[in-house]
N, C-alpha and C positions, 0 to 999 in steps of 0.2 A: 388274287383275281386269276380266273383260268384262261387259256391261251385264244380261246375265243372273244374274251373281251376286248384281248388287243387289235384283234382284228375286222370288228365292230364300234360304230360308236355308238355309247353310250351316253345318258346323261349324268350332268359334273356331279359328284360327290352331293358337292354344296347344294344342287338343287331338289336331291332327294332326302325326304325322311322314313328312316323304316317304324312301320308302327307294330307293336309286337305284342299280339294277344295272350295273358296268360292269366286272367281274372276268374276263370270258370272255377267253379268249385267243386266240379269230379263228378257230379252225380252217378253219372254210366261208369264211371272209374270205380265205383268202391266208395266214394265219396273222400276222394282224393285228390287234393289241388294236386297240379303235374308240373310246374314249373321248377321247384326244387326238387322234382325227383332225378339220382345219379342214373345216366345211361355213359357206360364205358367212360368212368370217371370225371366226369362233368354233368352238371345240370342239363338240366332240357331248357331252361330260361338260356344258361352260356352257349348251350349248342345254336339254337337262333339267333342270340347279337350275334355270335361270330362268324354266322352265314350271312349277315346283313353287314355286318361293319364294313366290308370292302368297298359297297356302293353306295351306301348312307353317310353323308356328313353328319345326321341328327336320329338319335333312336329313343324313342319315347316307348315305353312298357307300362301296358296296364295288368297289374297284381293285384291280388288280395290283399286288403291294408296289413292284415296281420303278416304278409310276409314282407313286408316293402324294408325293413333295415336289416331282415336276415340277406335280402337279395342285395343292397349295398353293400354287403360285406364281402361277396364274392370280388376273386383278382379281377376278371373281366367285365367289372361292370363300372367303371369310375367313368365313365366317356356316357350314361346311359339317365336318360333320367325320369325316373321310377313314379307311377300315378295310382291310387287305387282305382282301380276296375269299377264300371257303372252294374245293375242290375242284371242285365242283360248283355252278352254279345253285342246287339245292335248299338246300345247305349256306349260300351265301352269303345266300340270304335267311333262313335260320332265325339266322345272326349277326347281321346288320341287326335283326332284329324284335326278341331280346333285348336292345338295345342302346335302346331306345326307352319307353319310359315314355307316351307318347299314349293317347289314347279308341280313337286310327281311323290306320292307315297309309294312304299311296297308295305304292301301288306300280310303280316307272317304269323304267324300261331307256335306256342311250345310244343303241343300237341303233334309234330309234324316234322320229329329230328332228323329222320333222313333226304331233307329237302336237301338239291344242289346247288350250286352256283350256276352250274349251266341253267336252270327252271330261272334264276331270277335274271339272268341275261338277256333269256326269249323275252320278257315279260319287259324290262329295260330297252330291250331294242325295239318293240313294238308302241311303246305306250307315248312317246314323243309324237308319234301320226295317230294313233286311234286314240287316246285317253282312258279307255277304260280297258283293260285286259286281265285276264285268266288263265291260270293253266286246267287243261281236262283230259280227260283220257277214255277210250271210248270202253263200252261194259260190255265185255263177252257175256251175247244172253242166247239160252236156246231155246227158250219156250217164247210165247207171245207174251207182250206186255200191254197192261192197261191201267187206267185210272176206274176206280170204284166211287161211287156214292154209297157210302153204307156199307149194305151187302147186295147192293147192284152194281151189273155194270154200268159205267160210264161211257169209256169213251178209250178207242187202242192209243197206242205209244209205237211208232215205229222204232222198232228196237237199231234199224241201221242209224237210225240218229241218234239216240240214246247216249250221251254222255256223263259222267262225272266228275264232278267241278271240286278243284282243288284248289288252296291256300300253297304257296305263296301266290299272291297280286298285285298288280300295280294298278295308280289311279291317278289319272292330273287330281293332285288338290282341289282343287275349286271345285270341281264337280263331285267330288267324293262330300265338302261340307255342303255344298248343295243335297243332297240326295237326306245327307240326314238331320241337315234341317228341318225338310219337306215334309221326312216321315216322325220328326218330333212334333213338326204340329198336326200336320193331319193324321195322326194315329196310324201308320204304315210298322208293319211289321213283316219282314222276310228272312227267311231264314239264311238268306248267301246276302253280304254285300253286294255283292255281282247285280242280285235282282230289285234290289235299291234303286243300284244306275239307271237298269232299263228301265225302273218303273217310273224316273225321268227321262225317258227318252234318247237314254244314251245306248247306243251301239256298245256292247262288249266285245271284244275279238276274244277268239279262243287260240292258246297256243298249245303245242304237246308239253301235254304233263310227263311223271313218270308213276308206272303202277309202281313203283316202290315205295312211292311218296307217300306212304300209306298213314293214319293218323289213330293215334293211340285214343279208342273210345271205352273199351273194355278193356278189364285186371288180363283176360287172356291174351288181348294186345301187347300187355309190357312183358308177358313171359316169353310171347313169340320174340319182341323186341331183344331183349335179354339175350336170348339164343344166337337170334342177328349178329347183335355185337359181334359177342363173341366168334361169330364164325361159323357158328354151328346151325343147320338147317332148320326152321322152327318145327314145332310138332305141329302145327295147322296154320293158314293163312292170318294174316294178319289181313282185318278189312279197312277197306274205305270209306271215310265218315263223313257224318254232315261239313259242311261247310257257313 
């Protein structure tokens, strides 16, 4: 835990579970689950518990069944307990959150190795008074932004507002199983948890993200990644992904 947790309080261990996405099966990757892929000697599944273990008493992971005993085999994962992933993102998180018993979830992705500790702190220290929080980071743009219909326009986007919404998150339980309750029966579909919440009426706070916190969507993602590691400057941006 980094030196600002100590001097912050956070909620106990016990009352958080980390829930940790890693069911997707690649599509934009090459079609390549990303959970057992090595970055700088460890998984991208171990790199997430181990950024969540410090403030999670409970870590539940959703995987691709096919990988669910190669991932129990890892050293880091005996405290962690392993679920097959639903069809969708949406699905898979509304099985994780039932699965959980906590005050407060954080919600984290494989896809997303160089998240901090300092990201899940803000996101910890905030989400005891708002209940629903995000990390985001604002999007250097220089041209105008808008929504289209088709191949009309629609409607601008002021781009001083314009943010992009990043994993990790936190969420009081209750309202996270609420939200995807709601959107299991009434056929709700969104593409960010975040917009779940509000589509219950919950307030999200936004906290600073980090543009580093970048998320692996494409093959030229893990090559700039790769580079990363090791130290070395990538040959082009690594971008930021859906959420």
């Amino acid at each position: 835990m980094s030196d600002t947790a100590m001097a912050c309080e956070l909620p106990s261990r016990d009352s958080v579970t980390a829930l940790i996405l890693g069911a997707g099966r690649g599509e934009r990757f090459g079609n390549r689950p990303k959970a057992m892929l090595e970055l700088g000697g460890r998984t991208l599944l171990e790199r997430a518990i181990n950024l969540v273990r410090p403030y999670a008493g409970q870590i539940i992971a959703g995987l691709p069944e096919e990988l669910i005993d190669e991932a129990r085999k890892l050293s880091d994962t005996a405290d962690v307990r392993f679920v097959p992933g639903g069809k969708t993102r949406q699905e898979t998180v509304s099985k994780l959150a039932s699965l959980s018993q906590s005050d407060f979830v954080i919600l984290h992705e494989v896809a997303r190795p160089f998240a901090t500790p300092e990201l899940i702190e803000r996101l910890l220290e905030s989400v005891r008074t708002c209940g629903a929080v995000t990390c985001a980071v604002p999007i250097p743009v220089r041209d105008g932004l808008a929504v289209r219909d088709g191949d009309v326009l629609s409607e601008p986007l002021d781009r001083e507002r314009v943010v992009a919404i990043q994993v990790p998150q936190a969420f009081r339980r209750d309202w996270l199983v609420e939200a995807s309750c709601r959107a299991a029966t009434e056929g709700w579909f969104e593409p960010s948890t975040t917009f779940l919440l509000q589509r219950c009426g919950r307030v999200v706070k936004l906290v600073d993200g980090d543009p580093d916190n970048v998320k692996l969507t494409w093959p030229s993602d893990w090559d700039a990644a790769v580079q990363r590691e090791r130290g070395s400057p990538p040959a082009g941006p690594l971008q930021q992904g859906n959420v």
